[in-house]
C-alpha positions in Angstrom: -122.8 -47.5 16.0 -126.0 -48.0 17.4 -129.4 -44.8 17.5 -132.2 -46.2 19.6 -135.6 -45.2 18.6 -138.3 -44.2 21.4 -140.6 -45.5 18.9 -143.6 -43.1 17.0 -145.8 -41.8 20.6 -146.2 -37.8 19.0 -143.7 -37.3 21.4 -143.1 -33.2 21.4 -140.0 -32.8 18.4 -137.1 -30.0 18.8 -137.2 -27.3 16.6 -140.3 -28.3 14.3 -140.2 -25.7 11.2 -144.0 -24.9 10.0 -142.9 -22.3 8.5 -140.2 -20.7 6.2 -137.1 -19.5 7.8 -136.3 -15.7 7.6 -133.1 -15.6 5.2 -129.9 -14.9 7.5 -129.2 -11.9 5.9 -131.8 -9.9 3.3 -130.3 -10.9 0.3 -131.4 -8.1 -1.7 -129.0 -6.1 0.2 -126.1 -7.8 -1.3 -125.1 -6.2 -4.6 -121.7 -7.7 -5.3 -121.6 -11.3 -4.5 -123.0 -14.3 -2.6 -123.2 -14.1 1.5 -121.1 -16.7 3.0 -122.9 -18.8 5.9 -121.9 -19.0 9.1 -119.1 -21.6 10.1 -121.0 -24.9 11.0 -124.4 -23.6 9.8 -126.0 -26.1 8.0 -128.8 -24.6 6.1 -128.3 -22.2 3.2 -129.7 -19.1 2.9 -133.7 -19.0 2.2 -134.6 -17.8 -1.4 -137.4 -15.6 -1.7 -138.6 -17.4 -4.9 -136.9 -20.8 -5.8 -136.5 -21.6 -9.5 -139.6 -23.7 -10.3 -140.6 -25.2 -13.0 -144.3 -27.3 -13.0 -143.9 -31.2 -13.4 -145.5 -33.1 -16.1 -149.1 -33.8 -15.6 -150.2 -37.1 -14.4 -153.6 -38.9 -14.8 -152.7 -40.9 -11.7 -154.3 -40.7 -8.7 -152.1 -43.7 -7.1 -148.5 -42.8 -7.1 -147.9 -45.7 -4.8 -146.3 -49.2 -6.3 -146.0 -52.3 -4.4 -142.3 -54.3 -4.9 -144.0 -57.8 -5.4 -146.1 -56.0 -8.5 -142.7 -55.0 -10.2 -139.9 -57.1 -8.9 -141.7 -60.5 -7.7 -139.3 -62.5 -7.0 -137.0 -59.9 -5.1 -140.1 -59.3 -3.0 -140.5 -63.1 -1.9 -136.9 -63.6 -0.8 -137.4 -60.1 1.0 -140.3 -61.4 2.7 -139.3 -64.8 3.5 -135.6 -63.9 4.7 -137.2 -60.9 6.3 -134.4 -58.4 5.0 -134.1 -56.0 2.5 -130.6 -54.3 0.7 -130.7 -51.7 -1.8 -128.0 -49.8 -2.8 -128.4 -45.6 -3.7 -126.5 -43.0 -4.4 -126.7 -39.9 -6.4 -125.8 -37.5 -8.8 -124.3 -39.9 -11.2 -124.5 -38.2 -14.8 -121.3 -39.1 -16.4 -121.0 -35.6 -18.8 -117.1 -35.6 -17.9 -116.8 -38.9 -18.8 -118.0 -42.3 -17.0 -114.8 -44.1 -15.6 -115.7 -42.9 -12.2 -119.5 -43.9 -13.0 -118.4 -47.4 -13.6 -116.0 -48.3 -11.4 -119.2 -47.4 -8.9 -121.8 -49.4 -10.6 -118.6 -52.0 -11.2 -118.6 -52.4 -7.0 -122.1 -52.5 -6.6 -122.3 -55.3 -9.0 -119.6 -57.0 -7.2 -121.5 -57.4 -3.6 -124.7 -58.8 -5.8 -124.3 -62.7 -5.3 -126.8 -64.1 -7.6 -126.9 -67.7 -6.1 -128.1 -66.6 -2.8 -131.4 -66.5 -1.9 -130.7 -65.4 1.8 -132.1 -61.4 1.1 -128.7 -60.7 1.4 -127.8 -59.3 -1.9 -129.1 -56.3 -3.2 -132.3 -56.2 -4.6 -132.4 -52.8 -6.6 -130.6 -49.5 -7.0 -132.2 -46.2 -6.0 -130.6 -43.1 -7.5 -131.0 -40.0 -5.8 -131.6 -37.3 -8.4 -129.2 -35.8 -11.1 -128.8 -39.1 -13.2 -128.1 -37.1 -16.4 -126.6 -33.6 -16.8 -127.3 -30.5 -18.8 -130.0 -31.3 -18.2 -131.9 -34.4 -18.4 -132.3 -34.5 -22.1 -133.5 -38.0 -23.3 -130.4 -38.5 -26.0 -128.5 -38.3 -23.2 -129.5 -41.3 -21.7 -127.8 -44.4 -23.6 -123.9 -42.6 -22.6 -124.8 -41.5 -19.4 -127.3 -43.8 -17.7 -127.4 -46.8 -19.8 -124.0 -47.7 -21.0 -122.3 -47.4 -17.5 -124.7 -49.2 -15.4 -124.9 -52.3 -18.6 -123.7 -55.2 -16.0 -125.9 -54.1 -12.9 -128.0 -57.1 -12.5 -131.1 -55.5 -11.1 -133.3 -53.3 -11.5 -132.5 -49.4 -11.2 -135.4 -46.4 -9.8 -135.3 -43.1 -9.3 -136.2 -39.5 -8.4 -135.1 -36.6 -10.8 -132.5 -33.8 -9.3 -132.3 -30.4 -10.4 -130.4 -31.3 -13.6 -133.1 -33.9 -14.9 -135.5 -31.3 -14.6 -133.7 -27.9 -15.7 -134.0 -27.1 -19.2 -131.9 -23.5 -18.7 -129.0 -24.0 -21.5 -125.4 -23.6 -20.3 -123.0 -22.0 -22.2 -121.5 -24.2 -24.7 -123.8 -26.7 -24.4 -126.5 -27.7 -26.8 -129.9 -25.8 -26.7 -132.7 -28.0 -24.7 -135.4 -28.3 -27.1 -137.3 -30.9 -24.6 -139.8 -29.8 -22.3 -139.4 -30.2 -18.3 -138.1 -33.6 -17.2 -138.7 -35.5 -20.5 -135.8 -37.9 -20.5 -136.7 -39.0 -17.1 -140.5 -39.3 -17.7 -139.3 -41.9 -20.9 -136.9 -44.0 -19.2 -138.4 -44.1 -15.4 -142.0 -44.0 -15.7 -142.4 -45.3 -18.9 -146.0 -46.8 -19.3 -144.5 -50.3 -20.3 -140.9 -51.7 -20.3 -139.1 -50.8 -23.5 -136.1 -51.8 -25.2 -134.2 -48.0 -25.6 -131.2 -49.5 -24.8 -130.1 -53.0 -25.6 -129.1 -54.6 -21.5 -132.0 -52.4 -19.8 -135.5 -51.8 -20.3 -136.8 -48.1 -18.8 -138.9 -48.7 -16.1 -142.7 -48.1 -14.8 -142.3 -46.1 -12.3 -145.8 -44.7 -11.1 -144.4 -40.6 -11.4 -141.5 -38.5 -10.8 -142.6 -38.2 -6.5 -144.0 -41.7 -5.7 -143.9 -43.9 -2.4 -141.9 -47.4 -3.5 -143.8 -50.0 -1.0 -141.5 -52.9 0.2 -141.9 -55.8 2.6 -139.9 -54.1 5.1 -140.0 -50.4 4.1 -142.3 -47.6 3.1 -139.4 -45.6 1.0 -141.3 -41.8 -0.1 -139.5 -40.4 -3.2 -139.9 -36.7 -3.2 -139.1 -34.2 -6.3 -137.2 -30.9 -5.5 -137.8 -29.6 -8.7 -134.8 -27.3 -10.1 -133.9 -24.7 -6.6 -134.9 -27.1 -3.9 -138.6 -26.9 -3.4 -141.7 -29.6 -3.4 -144.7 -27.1 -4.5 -144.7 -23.5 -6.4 -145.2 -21.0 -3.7 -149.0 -20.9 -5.1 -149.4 -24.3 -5.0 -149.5 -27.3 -2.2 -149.8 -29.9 -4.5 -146.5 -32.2 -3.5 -146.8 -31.2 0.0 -150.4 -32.3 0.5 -149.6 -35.6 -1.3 -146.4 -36.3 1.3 -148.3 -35.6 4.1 -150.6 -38.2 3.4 -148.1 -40.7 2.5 -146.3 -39.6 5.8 -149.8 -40.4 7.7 -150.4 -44.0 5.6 -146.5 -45.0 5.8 -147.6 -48.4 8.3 -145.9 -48.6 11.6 -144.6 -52.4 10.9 -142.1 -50.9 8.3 -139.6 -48.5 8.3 -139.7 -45.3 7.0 -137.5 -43.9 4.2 -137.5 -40.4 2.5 -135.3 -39.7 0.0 -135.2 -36.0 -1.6 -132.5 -35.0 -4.0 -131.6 -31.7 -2.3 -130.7 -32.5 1.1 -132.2 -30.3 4.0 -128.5 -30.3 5.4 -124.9 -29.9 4.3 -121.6 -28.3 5.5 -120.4 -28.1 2.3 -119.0 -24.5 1.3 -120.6 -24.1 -2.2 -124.5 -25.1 -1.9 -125.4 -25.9 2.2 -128.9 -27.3 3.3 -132.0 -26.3 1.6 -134.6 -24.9 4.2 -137.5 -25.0 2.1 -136.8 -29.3 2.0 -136.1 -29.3 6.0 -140.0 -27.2 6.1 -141.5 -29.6 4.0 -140.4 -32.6 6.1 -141.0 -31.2 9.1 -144.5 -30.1 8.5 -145.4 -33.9 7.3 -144.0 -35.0 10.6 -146.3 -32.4 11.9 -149.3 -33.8 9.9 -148.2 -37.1 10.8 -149.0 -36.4 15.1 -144.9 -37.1 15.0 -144.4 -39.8 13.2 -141.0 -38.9 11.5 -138.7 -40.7 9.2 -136.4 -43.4 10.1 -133.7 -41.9 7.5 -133.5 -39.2 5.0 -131.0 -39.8 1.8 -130.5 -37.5 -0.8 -127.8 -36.3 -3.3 -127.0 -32.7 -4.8 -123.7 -31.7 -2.7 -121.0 -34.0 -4.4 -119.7 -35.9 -1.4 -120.5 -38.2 1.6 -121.8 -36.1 4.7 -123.8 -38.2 7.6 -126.0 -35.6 10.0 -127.4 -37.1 13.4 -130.8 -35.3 14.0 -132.7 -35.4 17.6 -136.4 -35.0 17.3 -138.1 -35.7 20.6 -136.0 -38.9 21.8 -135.2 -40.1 18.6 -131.8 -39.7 16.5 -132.5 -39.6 12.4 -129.5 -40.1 9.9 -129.7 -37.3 7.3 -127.5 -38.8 4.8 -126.1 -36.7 1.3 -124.6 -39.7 -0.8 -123.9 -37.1 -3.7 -120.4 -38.6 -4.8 -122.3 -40.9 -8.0 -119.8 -40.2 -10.5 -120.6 -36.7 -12.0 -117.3 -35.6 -9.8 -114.7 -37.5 -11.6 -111.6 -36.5 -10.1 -111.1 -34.8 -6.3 -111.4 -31.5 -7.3 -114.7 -31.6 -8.7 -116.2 -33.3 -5.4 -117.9 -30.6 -3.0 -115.7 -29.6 -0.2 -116.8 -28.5 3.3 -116.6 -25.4 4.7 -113.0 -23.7 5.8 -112.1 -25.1 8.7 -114.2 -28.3 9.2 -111.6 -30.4 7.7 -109.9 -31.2 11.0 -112.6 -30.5 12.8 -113.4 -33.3 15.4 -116.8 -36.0 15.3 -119.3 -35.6 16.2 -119.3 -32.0 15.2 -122.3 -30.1 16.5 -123.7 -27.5 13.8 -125.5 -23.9 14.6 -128.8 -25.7 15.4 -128.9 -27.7 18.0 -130.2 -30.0 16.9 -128.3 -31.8 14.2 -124.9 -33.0 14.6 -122.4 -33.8 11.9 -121.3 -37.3 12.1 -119.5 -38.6 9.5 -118.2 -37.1 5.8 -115.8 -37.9 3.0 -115.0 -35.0 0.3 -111.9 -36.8 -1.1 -113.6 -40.1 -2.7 -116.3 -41.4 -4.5 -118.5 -43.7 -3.3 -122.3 -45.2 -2.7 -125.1 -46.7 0.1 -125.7 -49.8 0.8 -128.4 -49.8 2.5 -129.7 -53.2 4.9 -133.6 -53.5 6.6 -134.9 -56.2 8.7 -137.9 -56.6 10.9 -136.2 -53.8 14.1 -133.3 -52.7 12.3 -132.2 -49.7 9.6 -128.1 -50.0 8.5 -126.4 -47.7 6.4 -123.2 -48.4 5.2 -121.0 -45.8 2.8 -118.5 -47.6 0.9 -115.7 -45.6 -1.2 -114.5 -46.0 -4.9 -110.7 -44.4 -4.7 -110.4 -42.5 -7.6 -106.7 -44.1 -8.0 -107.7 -47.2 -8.3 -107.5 -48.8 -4.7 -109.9 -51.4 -3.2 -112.9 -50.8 -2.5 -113.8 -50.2 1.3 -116.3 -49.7 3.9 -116.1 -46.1 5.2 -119.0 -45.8 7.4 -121.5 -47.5 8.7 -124.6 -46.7 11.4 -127.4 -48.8 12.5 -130.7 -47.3 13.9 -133.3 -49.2 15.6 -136.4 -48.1 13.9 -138.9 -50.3 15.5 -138.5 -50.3 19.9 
């Protein structure tokens, strides 16, 4: 499947958000129990103040980190083979055990063909958020992060999800004596590589939101902190920093955001979060309409694949949340009653965004393919029982006309 791109003109975008959406109902006036969306809506309900909790501070004033300075000789082959192919995927934190977390990292491993020097093979991993659970503490890392993904050849980055930042303690488990998003700050944006863990050394990542600058394309981590929001409502720090990134992002690459809560999902338990669809749209806005090529991100446990039509161009919004937390079929998210049938493309409540693809039965990850006009997704799935491992979907979009 082919999206043709009109190219990055300021031509005038459907329904641009600048500013918060009005919950659907006042959710004050519900006293006994959550309100259910609307069948097909996409977008949760708005919360009047998100759950945040300040990131660590950072001396940096560049958050930006070129590919050649940290993986040289990936960069190279990238350049001279003009192709890139990463994999992602997200919310892998094994804390029900790591079989499923394996056999994932086990078929990413498999497509990575060492001997070729064609940029066909996957240069890097790129985890969407929620790599360990309850919640991100760093003695967590070795069984949940480091132990299942021993054999994967290359290097692995990051942004943190809600559970690497959280430090609320669940009942039953241990009480988190770590301050906000310490495990991650150690083992991703360590100051030097360091030998934690005997196959992997934690990386240098430049901060938890950062802009990862490849040959072929300008990929702009954001962090959603715990409830799905950039800044504190009093603050504009994250938000002023991805609207310049948005504005720099070169127009001979394609453009990547990734967020761990994703701005859209059918899925019946946690739906889209509006506060993440604002912030994008307000750095397109900042941008004179230069928006995304794609937009991955993790949180809902399954595969869901949104078509979204701003101006004359048609963006993937991709959840890849199936990493491995969910470790049997029940625990993966399920969509809302009624849109298991339902036929593709499915058109949601704004009219904008179409639902093109999903899988809530199987786990699975993104391969993801870039070249000098062309952005490629595909999904492949990791059956639970055991099957081989298969392409499920794939969607190309032309990101340079």
């Amino acid at each position: 499947m082919t999206s043709k791109r009109t190219g990055h003109s300021g031509t005038p975008l459907l329904s641009l958000r600048t500013k918060p959406l009005p919950p659907h109902p006042d959710p004050t006036a519900q006293r006994f129990g959550k309100t259910r969306r609307p069948f097909g809506d996409p977008v949760a309900i708005a919360k009047n103040t998100p759950y945040f909790i300040p990131p660590p501070p950072t001396n940096l004033v560049n958050l930006n980190m070129p590919m050649g300075a940290i993986l040289p000789d990936e960069a190279s082959v990238s350049e001279t083979a003009g192709k890139l192919v990463f994999h992602s995927v997200g919310d892998t934190g094994g804390i029900h055990g790591d079989d499923t977390e394996i056999a994932i990292s086990n078929a990413m491993e498999a497509q990575i063909d060492t001997t070729k020097t064609d940029g066909s093979q996957p240069a890097f991993l790129y985890l969407l958020g929620d790599v360990i659970y309850y919640n991100g503490v760093s003695t967590l890392y070795n069984a949940q992060f480091y132990e299942p993904y021993k054999y994967y050849p290359r290097a692995i980055f990051a942004i943190p999800g809600n559970h690497d930042g959280d430090i609320r303690t669940r009942a039953n488990d241990p009480v988190d004596h770590e301050p906000s998003l310490t495990g991650f700050m150690q083992n991703f944006c360590d100051t030097a590589p360091h030998n934690i863990y005997q196959y992997r050394t934690t990386m240098t990542q430049p901060y938890v939101y950062w802009t990862f600058d490849t040959p072929l394309a300008t990929i702009i981590g954001l962090y959603s902190n715990v409830e799905g929001s950039l800044d504190a409502r009093s603050t504009n720090e994250q938000q002023t920093w991805f609207e310049q990134q948005m504005k720099n992002a070169s127009p001979d690459k394609a453009l990547i955001v990734t967020v761990h809560h994703p701005p859209y999902s059918l899925d019946a338990s946690h739906g889209g979060t509006p506060d993440i669809g604002i912030a994008i749209d307000r750095a397109i806005q900042a941008a004179s309409g230069r928006a995304p090529d794609a937009v991955l991100s993790g949180h809902v446990h399954n595969y869901q694949r949104f078509e979204r039509t701003l101006g004359g161009n048609k963006i993937p919004y991709i959840v890849a949340g199936a990493g491995g937390y969910a470790d049997t079929a029940t625990l993966l998210h399920k969509l809302q009653s009624g849109t298991t049938n339902l036929k593709l493309p499915f058109q949601t409540t704004l009219p904008d965004v179409k639902l093109m693809s999903f899988n809530e039965s199987e786990p699975g990850f993104l391969r993801v393919t870039v070249d000098s006009t062309t952005l490629t997704f595909e999904y492949y799935t990791v059956p639970f029982g055991g099957a081989a491992v298969s392409r499920f979907d794939s969607i190309q979009v032309k990101w340079k006309s």
